[in-house]
DSSP file (Angstrom, degrees, kcal/mol; ACC not computed):
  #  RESIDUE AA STRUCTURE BP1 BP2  ACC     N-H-->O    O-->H-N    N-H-->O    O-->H-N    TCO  KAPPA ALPHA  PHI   PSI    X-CA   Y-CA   Z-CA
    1    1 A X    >>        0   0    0      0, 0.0     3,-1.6     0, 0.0     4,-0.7   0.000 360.0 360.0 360.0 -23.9  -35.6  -20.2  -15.0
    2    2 A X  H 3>  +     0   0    0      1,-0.2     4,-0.6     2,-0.2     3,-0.3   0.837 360.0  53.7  -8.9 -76.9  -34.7  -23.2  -13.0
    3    3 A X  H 3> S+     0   0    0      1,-0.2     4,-1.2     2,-0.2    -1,-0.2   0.451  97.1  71.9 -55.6 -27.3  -31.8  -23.5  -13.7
    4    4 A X  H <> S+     0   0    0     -3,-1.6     4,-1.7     2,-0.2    -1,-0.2   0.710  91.1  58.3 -80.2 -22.1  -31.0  -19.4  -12.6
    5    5 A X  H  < S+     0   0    0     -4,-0.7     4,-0.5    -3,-0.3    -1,-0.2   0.992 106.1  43.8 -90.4 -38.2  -31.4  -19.8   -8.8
    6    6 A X  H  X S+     0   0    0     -4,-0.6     4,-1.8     2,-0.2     3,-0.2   0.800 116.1  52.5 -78.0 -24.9  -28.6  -22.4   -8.3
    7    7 A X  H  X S+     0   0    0     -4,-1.2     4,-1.4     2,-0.2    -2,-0.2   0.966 113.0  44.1 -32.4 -72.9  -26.5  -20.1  -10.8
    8    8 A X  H  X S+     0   0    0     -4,-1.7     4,-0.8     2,-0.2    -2,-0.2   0.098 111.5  49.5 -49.7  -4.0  -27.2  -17.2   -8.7
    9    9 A X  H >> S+     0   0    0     -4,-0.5     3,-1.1    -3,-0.2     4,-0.7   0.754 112.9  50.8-102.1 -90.6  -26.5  -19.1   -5.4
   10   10 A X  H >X S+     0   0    0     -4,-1.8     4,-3.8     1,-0.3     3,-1.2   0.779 112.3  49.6  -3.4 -62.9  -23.0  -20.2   -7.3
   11   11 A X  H 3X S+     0   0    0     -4,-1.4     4,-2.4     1,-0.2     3,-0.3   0.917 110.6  43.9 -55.0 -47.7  -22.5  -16.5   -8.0
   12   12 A X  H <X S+     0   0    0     -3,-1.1     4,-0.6    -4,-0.8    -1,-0.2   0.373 113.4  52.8 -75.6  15.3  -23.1  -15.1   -4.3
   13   13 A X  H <X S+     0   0    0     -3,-1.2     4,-1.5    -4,-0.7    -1,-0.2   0.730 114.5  42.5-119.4 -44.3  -20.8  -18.2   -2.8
   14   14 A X  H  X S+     0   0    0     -4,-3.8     4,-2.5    -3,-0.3     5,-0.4   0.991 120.6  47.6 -68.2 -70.0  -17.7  -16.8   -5.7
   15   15 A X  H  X S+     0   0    0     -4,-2.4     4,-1.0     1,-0.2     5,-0.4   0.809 114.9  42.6 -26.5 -62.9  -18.8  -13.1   -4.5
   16   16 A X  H  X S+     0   0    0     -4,-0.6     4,-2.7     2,-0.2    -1,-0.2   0.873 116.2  44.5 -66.4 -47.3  -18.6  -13.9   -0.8
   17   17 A X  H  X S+     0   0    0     -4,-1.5     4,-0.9     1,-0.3    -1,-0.2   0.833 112.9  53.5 -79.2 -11.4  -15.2  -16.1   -0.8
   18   18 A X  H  X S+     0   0    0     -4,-2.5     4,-0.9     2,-0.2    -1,-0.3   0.786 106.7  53.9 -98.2 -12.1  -13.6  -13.4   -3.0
   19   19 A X  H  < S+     0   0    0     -4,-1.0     5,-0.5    -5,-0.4    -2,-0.2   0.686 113.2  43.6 -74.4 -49.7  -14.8  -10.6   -0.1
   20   20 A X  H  X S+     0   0    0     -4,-2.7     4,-1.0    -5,-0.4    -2,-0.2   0.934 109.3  52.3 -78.6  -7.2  -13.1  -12.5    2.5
   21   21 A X  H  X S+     0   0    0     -4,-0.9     4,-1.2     2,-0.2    -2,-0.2   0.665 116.9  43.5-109.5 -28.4   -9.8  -13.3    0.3
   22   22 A X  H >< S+     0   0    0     -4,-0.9     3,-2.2     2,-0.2     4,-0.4   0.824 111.8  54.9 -81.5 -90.9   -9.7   -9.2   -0.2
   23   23 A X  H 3> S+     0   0    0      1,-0.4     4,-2.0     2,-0.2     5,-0.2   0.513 114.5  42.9  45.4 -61.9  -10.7   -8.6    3.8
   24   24 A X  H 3X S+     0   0    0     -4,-1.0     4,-2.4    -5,-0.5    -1,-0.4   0.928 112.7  48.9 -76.4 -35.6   -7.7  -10.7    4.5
   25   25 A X  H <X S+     0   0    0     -3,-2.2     4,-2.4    -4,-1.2     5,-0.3   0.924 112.4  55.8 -39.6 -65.6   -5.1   -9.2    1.8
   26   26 A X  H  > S+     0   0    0     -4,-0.4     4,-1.4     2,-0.2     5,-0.3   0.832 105.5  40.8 -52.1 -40.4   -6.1   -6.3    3.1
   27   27 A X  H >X S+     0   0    0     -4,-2.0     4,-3.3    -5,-0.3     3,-1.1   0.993 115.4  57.2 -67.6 -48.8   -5.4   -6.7    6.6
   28   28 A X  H 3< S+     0   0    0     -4,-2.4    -2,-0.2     1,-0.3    -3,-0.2   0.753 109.2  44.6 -25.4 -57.2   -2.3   -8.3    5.6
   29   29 A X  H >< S+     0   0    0     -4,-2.4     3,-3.4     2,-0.2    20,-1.2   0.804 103.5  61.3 -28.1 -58.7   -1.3   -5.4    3.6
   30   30 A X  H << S+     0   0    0     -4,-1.4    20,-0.6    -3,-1.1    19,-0.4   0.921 106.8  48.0 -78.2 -38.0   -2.1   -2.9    6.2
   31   31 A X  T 3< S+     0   0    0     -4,-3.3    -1,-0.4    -5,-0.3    -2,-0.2   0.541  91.4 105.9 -93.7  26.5    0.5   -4.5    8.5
   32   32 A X    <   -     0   0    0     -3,-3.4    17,-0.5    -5,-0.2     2,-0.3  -0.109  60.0-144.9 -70.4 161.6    3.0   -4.5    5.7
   33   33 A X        -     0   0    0     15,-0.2     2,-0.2    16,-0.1    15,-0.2  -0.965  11.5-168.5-121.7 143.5    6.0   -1.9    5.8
   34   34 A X        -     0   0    0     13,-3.1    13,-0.2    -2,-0.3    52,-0.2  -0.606   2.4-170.1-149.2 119.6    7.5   -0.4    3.5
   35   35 A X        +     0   0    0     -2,-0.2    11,-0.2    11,-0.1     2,-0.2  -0.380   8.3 165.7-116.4 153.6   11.0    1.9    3.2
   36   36 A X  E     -A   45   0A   0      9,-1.8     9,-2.4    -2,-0.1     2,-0.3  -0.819  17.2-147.5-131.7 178.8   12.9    4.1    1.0
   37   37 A X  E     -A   44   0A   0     -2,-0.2     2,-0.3     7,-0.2     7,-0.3  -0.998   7.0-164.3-150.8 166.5   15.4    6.2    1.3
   38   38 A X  E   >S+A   43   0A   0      5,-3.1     5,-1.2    -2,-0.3    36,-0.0  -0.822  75.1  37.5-122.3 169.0   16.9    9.8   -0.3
   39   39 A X  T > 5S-     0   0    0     -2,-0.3     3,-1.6     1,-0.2    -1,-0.2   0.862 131.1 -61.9  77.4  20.0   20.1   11.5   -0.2
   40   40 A X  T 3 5S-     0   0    0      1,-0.2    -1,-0.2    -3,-0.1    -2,-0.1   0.866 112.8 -35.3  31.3  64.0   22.1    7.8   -0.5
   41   41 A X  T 3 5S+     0   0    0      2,-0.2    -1,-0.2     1,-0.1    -2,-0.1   0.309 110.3 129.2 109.5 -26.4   20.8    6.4    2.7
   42   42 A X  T < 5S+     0   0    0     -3,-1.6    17,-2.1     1,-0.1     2,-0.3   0.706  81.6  10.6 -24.7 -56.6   20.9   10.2    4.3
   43   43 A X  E   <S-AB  38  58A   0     -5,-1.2    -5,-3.1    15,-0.2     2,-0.3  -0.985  73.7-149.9-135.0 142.3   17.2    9.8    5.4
   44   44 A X  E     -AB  37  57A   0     13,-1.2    13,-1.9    -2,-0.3     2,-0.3  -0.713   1.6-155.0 -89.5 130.8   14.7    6.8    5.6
   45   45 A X  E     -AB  36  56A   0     -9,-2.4    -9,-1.8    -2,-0.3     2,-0.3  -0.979   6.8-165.5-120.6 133.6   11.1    6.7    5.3
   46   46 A X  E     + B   0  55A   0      9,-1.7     8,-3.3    -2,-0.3     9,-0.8  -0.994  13.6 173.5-106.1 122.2    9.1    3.9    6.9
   47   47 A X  E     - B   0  53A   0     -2,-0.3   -13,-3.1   -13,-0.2     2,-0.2  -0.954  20.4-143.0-135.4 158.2    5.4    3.4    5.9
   48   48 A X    >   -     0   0    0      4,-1.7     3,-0.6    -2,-0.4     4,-0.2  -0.486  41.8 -98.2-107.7-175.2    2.8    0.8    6.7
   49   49 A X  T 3  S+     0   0    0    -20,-1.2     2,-2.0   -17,-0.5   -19,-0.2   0.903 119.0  70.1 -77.9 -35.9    0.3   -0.5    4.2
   50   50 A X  T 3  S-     0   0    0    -20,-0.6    -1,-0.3   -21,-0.2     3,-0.1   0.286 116.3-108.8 -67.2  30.1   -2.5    2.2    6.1
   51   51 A X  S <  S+     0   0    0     -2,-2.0     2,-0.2    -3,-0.6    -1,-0.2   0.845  79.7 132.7  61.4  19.6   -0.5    5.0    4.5
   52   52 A X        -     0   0    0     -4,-0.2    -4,-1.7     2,-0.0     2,-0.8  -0.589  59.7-117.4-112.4 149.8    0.8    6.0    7.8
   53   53 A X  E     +B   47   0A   0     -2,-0.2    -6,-0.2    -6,-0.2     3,-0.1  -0.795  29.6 175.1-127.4 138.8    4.4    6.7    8.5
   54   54 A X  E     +     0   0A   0     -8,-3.3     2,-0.2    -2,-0.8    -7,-0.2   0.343  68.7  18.0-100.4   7.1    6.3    4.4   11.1
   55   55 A X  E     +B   46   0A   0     -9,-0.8    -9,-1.7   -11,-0.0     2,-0.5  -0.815  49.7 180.0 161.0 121.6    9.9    5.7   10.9
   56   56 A X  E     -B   45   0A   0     -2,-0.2     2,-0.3   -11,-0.2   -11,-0.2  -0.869  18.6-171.7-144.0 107.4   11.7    9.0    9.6
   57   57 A X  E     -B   44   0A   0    -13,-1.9   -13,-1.2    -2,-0.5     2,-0.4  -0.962  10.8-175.8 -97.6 128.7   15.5    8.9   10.0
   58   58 A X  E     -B   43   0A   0     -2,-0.3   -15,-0.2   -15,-0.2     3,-0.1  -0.911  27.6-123.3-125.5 149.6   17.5   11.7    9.4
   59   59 A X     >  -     0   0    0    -17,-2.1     4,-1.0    -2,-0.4   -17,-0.0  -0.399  23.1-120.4 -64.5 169.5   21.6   11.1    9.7
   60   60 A X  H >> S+     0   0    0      2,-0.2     3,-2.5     1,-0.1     4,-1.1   0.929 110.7  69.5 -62.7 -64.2   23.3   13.5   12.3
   61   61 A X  H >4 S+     0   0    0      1,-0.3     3,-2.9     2,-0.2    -1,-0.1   0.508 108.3  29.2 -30.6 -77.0   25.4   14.7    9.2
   62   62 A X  H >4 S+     0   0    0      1,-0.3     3,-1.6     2,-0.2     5,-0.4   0.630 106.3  69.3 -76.2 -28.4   22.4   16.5    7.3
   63   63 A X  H << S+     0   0    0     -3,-2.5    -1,-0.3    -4,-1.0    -2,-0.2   0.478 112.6  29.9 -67.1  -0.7   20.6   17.3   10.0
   64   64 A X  T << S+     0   0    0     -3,-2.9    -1,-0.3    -4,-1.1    -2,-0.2  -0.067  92.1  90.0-141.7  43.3   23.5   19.9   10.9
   65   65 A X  S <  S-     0   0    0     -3,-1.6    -2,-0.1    -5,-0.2    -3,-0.1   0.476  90.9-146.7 -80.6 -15.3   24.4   20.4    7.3
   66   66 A X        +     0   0    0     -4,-0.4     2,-0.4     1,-0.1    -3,-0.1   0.729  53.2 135.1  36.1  41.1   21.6   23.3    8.1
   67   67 A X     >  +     0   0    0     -5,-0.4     4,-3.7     1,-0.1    -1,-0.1  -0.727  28.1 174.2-114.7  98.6   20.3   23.1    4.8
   68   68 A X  H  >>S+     0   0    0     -2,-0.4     4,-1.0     1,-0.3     5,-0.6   0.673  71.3  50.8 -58.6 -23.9   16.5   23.0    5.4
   69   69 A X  H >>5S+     0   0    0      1,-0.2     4,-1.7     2,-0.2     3,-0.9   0.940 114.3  45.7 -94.1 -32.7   15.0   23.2    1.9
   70   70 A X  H 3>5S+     0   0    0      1,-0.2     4,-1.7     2,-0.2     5,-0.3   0.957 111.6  54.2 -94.7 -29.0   17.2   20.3    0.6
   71   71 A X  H 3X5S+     0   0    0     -4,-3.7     4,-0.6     2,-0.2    -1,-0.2   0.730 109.2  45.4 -18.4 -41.6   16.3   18.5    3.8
   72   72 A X  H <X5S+     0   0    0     -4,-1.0     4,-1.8    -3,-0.9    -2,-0.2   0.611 111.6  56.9 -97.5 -44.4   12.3   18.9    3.2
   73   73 A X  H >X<S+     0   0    0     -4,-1.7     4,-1.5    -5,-0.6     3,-0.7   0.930 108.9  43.5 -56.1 -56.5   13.0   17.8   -0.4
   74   74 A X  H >X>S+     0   0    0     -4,-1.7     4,-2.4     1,-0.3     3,-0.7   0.889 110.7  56.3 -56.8 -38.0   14.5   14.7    0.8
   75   75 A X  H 3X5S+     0   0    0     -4,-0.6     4,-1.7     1,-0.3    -1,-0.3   0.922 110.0  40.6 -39.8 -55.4   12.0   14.2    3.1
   76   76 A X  H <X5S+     0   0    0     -4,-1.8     4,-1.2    -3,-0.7    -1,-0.3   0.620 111.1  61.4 -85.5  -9.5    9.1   14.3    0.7
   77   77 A X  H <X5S+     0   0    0     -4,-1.5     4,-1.2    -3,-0.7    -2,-0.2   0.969 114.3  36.9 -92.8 -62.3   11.3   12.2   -1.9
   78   78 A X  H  X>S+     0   0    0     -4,-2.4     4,-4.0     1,-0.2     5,-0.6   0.932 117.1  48.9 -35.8 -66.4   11.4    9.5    0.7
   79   79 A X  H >X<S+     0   0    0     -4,-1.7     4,-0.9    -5,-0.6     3,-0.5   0.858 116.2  46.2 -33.2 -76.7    8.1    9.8    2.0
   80   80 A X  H 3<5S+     0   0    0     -4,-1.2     4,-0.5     1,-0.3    -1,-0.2   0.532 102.8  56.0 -20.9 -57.5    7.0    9.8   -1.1
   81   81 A X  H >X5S+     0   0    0     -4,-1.2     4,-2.0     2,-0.2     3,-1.5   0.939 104.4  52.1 -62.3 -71.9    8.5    7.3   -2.5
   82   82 A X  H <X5S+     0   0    0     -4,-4.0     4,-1.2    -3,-0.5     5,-0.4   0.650 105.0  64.1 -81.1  -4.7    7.5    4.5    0.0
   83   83 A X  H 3<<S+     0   0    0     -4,-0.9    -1,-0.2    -5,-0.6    -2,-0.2   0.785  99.0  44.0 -82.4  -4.8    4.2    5.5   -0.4
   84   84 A X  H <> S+     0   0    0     -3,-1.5     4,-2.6    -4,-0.5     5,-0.4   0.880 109.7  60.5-111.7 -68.8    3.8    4.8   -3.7
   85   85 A X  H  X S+     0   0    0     -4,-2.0     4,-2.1     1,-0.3     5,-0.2   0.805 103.2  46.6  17.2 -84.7    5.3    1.9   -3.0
   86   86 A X  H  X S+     0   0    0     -4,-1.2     4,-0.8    -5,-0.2    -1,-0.3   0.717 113.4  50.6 -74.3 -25.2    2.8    0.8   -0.6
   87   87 A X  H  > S+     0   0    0     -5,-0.4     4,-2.1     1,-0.2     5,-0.4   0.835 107.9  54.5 -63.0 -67.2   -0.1    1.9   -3.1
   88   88 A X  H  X S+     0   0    0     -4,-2.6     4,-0.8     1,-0.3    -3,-0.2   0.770 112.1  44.0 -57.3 -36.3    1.5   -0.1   -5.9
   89   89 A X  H >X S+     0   0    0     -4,-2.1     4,-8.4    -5,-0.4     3,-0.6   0.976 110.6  50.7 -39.1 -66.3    1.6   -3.4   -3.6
   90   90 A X  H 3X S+     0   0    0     -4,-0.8     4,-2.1     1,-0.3    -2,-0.2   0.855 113.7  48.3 -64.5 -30.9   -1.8   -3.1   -2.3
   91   91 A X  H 3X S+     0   0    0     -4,-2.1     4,-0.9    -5,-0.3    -1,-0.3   0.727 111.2  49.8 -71.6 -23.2   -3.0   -2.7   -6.3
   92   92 A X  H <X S+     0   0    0     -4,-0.8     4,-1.1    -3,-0.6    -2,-0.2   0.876 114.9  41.8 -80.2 -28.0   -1.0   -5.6   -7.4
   93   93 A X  H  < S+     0   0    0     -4,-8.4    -2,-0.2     1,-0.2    -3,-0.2   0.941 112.9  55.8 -85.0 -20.3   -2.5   -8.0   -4.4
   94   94 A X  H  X S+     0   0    0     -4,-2.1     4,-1.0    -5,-0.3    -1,-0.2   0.686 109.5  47.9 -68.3 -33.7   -6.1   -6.5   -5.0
   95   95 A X  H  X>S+     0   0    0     -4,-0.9     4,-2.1     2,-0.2     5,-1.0   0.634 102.1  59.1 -91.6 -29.2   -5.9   -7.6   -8.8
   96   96 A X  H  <5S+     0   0    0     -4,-1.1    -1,-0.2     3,-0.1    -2,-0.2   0.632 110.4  43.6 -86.4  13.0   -4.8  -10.8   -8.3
   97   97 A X  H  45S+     0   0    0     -4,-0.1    -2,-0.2     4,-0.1    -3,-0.1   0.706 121.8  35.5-102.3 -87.3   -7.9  -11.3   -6.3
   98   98 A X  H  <5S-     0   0    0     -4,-1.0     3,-0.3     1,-0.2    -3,-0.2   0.498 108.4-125.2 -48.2 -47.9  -10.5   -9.6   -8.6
   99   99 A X  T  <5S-     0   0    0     -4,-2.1     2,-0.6     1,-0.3    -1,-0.2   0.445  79.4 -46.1  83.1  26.9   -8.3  -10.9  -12.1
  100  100 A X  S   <S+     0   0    0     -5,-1.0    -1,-0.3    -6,-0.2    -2,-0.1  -0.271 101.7 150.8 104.9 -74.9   -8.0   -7.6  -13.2
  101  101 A X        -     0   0    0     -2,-0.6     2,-1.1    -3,-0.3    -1,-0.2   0.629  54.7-119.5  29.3 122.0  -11.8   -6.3  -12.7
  102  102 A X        +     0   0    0     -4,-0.1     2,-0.7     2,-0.0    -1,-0.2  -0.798  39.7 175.6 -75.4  96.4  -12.6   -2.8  -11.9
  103  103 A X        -     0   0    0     -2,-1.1     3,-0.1     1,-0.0     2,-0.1  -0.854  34.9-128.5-110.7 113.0  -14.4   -3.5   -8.3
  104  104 A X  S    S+     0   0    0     -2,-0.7    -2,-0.0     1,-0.1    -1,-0.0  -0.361  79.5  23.8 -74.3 161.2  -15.1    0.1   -7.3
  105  105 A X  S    S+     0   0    0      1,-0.1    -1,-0.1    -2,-0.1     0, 0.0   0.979  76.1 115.4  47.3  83.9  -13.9    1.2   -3.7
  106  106 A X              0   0    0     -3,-0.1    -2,-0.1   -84,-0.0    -1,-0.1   0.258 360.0 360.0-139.8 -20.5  -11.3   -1.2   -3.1
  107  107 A X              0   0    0    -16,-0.0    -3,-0.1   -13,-0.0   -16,-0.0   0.288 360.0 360.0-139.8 360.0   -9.0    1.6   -3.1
């Protein structure tokens, strides 16, 4: 049993540095952007790493094509789109801190 407390010391010093290297990813992340677009360029979606959206451009040209439902498609395609985007980032930098670990709530 000696031998267990400086182990356990080891362990909460690995724990701890790998909570501040997610802490920082994550802020990193959160000021990230990231954009797509539908409708070949027609509208732009801008999102930040917080899921939030920072920019929606729609060209003149569709916006007086005055077709609303393929408008709202394109909308959500974009949207959509760079959100997933930003999810799929934030999972890839979160796993190379953990190695692949299931750490619940982290996302």
């Amino acid at each position: 049993m000696k031998g267990f407390g400086g182990g356990m010391a080891q362990l909460m010093k690995q724990a701890n540095q790998m909570q501040m290297k997610m802490k920082k990813v994550q802020e990193e992340l959160a000021k990230a952007e990231y954009e797509s677009s539908a409708g070949g360029g027609a509208i732009k979606a801008k999102v930040n790493g917080d899921h939030k959206i920072t920019s929606l451009t729609i060209s003149a040209d569709l916006m007086s094509s005055g077709d609303a439902e393929m408008l709202q498609d394109m909308v959500m395609l974009a949207v959509n789109d760079a959100m997933k985007m930003a999810k799929e980032t934030s999972a890839k930098e979160m796993e190379k801190i953990t190695g692949g670990m299931g750490v619940p709530g982290l996302f």
